[in-house]
C-alpha positions, 0 to 999 in steps of 0.5 A: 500500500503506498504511503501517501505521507511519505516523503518520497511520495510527496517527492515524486508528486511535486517532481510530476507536476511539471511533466502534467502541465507539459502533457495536458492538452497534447495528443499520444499514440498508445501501441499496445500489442496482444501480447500486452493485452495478455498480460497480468499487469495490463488491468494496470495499464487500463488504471494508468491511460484513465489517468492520463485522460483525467489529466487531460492528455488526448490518447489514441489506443492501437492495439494488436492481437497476434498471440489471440489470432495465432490462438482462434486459428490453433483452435479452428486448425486453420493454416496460416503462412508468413513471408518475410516475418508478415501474416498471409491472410486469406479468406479463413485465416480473416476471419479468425482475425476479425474475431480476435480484434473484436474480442480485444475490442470488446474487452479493451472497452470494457476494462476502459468503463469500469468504475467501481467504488475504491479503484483507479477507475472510480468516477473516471467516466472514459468515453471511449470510441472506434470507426472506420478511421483507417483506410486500407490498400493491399500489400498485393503481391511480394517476391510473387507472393500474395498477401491476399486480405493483409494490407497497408494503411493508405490514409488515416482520418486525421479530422474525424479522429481530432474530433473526437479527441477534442470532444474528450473522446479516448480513440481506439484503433485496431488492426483492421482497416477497410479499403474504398471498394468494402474490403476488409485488411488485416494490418500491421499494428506498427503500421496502423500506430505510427502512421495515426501518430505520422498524421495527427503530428503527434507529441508522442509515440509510447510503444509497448514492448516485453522489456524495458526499453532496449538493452545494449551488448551488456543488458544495460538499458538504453535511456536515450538515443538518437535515430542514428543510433537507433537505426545502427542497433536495428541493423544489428539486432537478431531479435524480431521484437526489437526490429519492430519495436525500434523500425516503429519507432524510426518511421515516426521519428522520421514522420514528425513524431516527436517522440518515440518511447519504448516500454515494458507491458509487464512493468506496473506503472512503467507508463506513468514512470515514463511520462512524470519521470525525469529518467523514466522506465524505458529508452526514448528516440528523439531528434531533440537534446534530450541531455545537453551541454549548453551556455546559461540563460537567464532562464537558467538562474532558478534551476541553477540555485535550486541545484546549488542550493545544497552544496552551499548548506554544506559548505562545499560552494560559496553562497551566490546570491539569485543577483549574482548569478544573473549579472554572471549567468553568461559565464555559466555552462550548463547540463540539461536533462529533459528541461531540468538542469542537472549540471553547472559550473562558472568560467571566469577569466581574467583579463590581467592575466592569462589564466580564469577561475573555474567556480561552482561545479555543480552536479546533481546528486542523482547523477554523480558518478557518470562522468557530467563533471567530467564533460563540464570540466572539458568544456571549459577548458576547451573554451579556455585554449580557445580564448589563449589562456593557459591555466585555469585555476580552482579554489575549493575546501571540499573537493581537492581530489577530484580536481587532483585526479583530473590534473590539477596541482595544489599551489599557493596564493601568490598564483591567482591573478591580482583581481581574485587575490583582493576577493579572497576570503581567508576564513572559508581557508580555500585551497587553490589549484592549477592547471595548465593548458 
């Protein structure tokens, strides 16, 4: 049972705040495959989009159904062939399909009406709404191949659906489409999400997979990449899930979308970690900086005294006023992550001399260890060999051998320029470092 008085509760609610006011009014495209359907924890998953709709965020649901498919057909002892990993429908492996996607339809908009006293879904009051906003075309005929009734999105009703959606309507879409002359498409559920996200100029794309994002060659998990990284891992994966998960992701990169995320359907709450979470549940292919090193702002000076703040109650920064750190915010570089700055430091040179200050490194306490210090300090001294000065010092009670280890050498008073030898504060005992460039 979550303890609603606990400060990490307190904590991440505060923290989620930004992110509810970022998603209100904007519209996600929900992938969810049949296999997630199947799963333990999508009843969980049902509670979190009801949610989200409470708060305002437009959603399109499409979901899948080939585990229930392959299942109708197992049952009938129908036959069914594949090419190239995609589903050859003919006139009976159909309609085991249409009864698969009716099925989940019936479910899903079931699970999305419930309201009952002491649960998620209490007085959530869903509209939920499907039609035949997809049209569909024929795959046709592949390396001599006929698809037969499996098929290709041909357009999506972006107006009918916006409709909807500014009506407070929760879109459902399946993978079924129709083409202009009455004929009935089984479709890729891929294919079907990404070209509605393509079309309604999405914000996001959240894609349900079995795993938490995608991993790299150590298991690790990939937070963040750009589709260039995307596209490499996807040209050298062996796993047909991650082909998929990863070429829908790309192909709505590609089309305008925003944002792709990847997450896992077995993980509870992995969706609401993914959006009201600064790191999130699983791996996001973007165009945008999802993390970037940049020069400050104005805008900057809140976050930068909210990340300094602590080291400054514990002695190891120097107390600057909010007046101080906008006379200097030009002087700072800056980490942001996800809009929130995580990383700062200042570079002050001094023009008597050849030499400048590097003051207020700062970083997150949730991100030490990742090598931030390390980028900011390389920034600087890069910026430093740029502007020919040929030292740069610190001045530090705390961190010594940090800076130590990163080629500084301790040396005495008489090494700072004249300018910062006449604002040194004897009692803070500040030992000074140096190094040269």
């Amino acid at each position: 049972m979550v303890d609603f008085s606990s400060p990490e509760y307190v904590s991440f609610f505060r923290h989620s705040s930004p992110y509810i006011n970022a998603h209100r009014g904007r519209t996600f495209v929900l992938m969810i495959g049949g296999e997630a359907i199947a799963d333990n924890n999508f009843g969980n998953i049902i509670h979190d989009i009801a949610l989200l709709n409470s708060l305002g965020v437009r959603l399109v649901v499409v979901f899948g159904a080939r585990p229930q498919i392959d299942q109708y057909l197992k049952e009938r002892q129908v036959a069914c062939k594949f090419h190239q990993h995609q589903r050859i429908t003919d006139k009976e492996v159909l309609e085991s399909v249409k009864d698969a996607v009716g099925n989940l339809r019936i479910k899903i908009e079931s699970m999305l009406s419930m309201g009952l006293a002491n649960s998620p879904m209490y007085n959530a009051r869903i509209r939920v709404i499907g039609g035949n906003f997809v049209t569909a075309k024929p795959i046709g005929v592949v390396d001599g191949v006929d698809f037969l009734h499996s098929g290709d999105v041909r357009r999506i009703d972006r107006k009918a659906i916006s409709q909807q959606l500014d009506d407070g309507y929760v879109v459902l879409l399946s993978c079924l489409g129709s083409s202009p002359t009455g004929q009935v498409f089984n479709l890729a559920t891929e294919d079907v999400a990404t070209q509605a996200a393509i079309s309604l100029g999405a914000e996001k794309l959240i894609i349900f997979g079995s795993k938490s994002g995608i991993q790299d060659n150590n298991n690790q998990l990939i937070r963040s990449m750009k589709p260039a990284e995307a596209l490499r891992i996807l040209k050298q994966s062996t796993s047909l899930e991650t082909k998929r998960l990863l070429s829908a992701a790309l192909t709505a990169c590609e089309g305008g979308t925003d944002r792709a995320h990847i997450i896992s359907h077995q993980q509870d709450g992995a969706l609401l970690q993914e959006l009201f979470t600064r790191d999130g549940s699983g791996t996001l292919i973007t165009h945008d900086g999802y993390e970037e090193i940049r020069q400050g702002n104005i805008e900057d000076v809140g976050g930068i005294i909210k990340l300094i703040q602590p080291l400054e109650k514990q002695g190891v920064l120097v107390r600057r006023s909010r007046k101080q750190i906008e006379q200097e915010i030009n002087l700072f570089t800056i980490i942001e992550r996800d809009g929130t700055i995580i990383g700062c430091a200042a570079f002050h040179p001094y023009p008597d001399s050849d030499s400048a200050e590097l003051a207020c490194v700062a970083v997150h306490q949730d991100y030490r260890g990742n090598d931030r210090g390390n980028l900011l300090l390389q920034h600087n001294e890069e910026a430093a060999r740029k502007q020919g000065i040929k030292a740069l010092f610190v001045l530090t009670t705390k961190t010594a051998h940090w800076f130590l280890e990163r080629g500084f050498e301790e040396t005495t008073l008489d090494e700072l320029p004249n300018a910062k030898k006449n604002t040194y504060n004897p009692k803070r005992g500040s030992k000074v470092f140096v190094k040269k460039l």
